[in-house]
C-alpha positions, 0 to 999 in steps of 0.5 A: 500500500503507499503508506507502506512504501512511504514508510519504506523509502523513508526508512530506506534514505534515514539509512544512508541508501544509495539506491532504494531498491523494490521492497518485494524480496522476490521481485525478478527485476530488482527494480530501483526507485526513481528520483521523481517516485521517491520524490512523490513518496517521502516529499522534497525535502528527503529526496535532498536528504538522499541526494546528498547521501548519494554524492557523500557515498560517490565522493568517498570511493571517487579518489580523484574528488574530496570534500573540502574540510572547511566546516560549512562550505560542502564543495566538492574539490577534484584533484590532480589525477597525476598526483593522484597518491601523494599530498598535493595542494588542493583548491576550493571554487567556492571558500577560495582556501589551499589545503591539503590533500592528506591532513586537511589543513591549510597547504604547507609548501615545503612540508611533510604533514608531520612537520607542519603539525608539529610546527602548529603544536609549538604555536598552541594551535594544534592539529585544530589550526588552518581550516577547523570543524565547529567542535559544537557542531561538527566532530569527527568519528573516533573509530573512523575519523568520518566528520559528523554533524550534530543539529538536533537530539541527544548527545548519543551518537551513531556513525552512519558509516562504522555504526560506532555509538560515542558520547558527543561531548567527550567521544567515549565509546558507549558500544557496551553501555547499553544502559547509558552509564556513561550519563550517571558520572564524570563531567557528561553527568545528567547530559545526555539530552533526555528526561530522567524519567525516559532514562529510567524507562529505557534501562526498565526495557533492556533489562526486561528484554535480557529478563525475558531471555533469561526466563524463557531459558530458565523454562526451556531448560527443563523441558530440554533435559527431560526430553534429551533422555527420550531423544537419546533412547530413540536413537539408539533404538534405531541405531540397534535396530539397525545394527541387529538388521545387518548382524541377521543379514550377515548371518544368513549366508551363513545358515544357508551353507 
């Protein structure tokens, strides 16, 4: 129905799709959304949202174009396909800013990356210098360095491209805490973004969905072990069984001589 297939698409563009194929598993065309049905499916403004999930997918694996690092700006710059693996000066049309192809800070002629680094940690401006992220909107992945930009929600992250999930405001890794410690202490105390009331009725689900695990465990075991012993006993009947058909077949050749 379309109210199916408009939750479909939309679902489909909040996970970074870069074609939307047919729902229908068995579908013999494997046929793809078009621009214009998506369009008329999940609105104007989540065909953008796709389109730019595209052109982020097509830039990342196109080596001869990058983003330029300036936060803001969202140009795609080309590069020189002569020096296509080594760090080169690289021009944005639109911020007019040189920088460089490998550690995406301002270009420095004559210097390898490490040098100019450490030049910028003698001036107190460290590997931030040149051409920064806005660090209260703008921070890249800790496990993939893959910027990320944070306009609403809570301060829960998860990467688009590793799936890692990390605090925003101290980058620590909440892949295991899935209870949300990480909130209850130290300098993120109470700032995660939500209620203490939603808080406590998201730790009252995860455990109730590990009690029901355990429950349903607890019930089965039981049953397991008493029927192991009936399973255990037809098998052996029929492996004897089997067993006794073979020796009585090897016997009459012998009887009959």
């Amino acid at each position: 129905c379309l109210q199916c297939m408009k939750s479909y698409v939309e679902f489909e563009v909040a996970e970074g799709a870069y074609d939307i194929s047919c729902p229908d598993a068995q579908c013999p065309s494997q046929g793809v959304l078009q621009q214009d049905e998506i369009k008329r499916l999940a609105g104007n403004e989540l065909l953008e949202k796709h389109l730019k999930y595209r052109l982020n997918r097509e830039v990342e694996i196109d080596k001869s174009r990058m983003w330029c690092p300036r936060a803001g700006c969202e140009t795609v710059c080309n590069l020189c396909p002569s020096k296509r693996c080594q760090p080169q000066s690289v021009h944005c049309p639109t911020c007019t800013v040189n920088f460089c192809s490998n550690c995406k800070l301002e270009w420095h002629a004559g210097l390898t990356c490490e040098e100019y680094n450490k030049q910028l940690a003698k001036q107190g401006r460290g590997e931030e210098a040149g051409i920064p992220f806005d660090s209260d909107l703008i921070k890249c992945c800790p496990m993939c360095n893959v910027p990320i930009e944070k306009d609403e929600g809570c301060a829960q992250m998860m990467c688009k491209r590793c799936k890692h999930v990390f605090c925003w405001y101290c980058l620590a890794s909440l892949d295991d805490d899935f209870l949300l410690r990480h909130y209850d202490k130290g300098p993120c105390k109470n700032k995660l973004g939500h209620s203490r009331a939603s808080v406590i009725w998201h730790r009252t689900q995860v455990i109730g969905i590990f009690a029901g695990f355990g429950i349903l465990l607890l019930v089965a075991s039981p049953l397991l072990l008493l029927a192991a012993p009936c399973i255990v006993c037809c098998k052996c009947r029929f492996c004897n069984a089997g067993t006794t058909k073979l020796d009585n077949e090897e016997e009459l050749p012998g009887e009959g001589s």
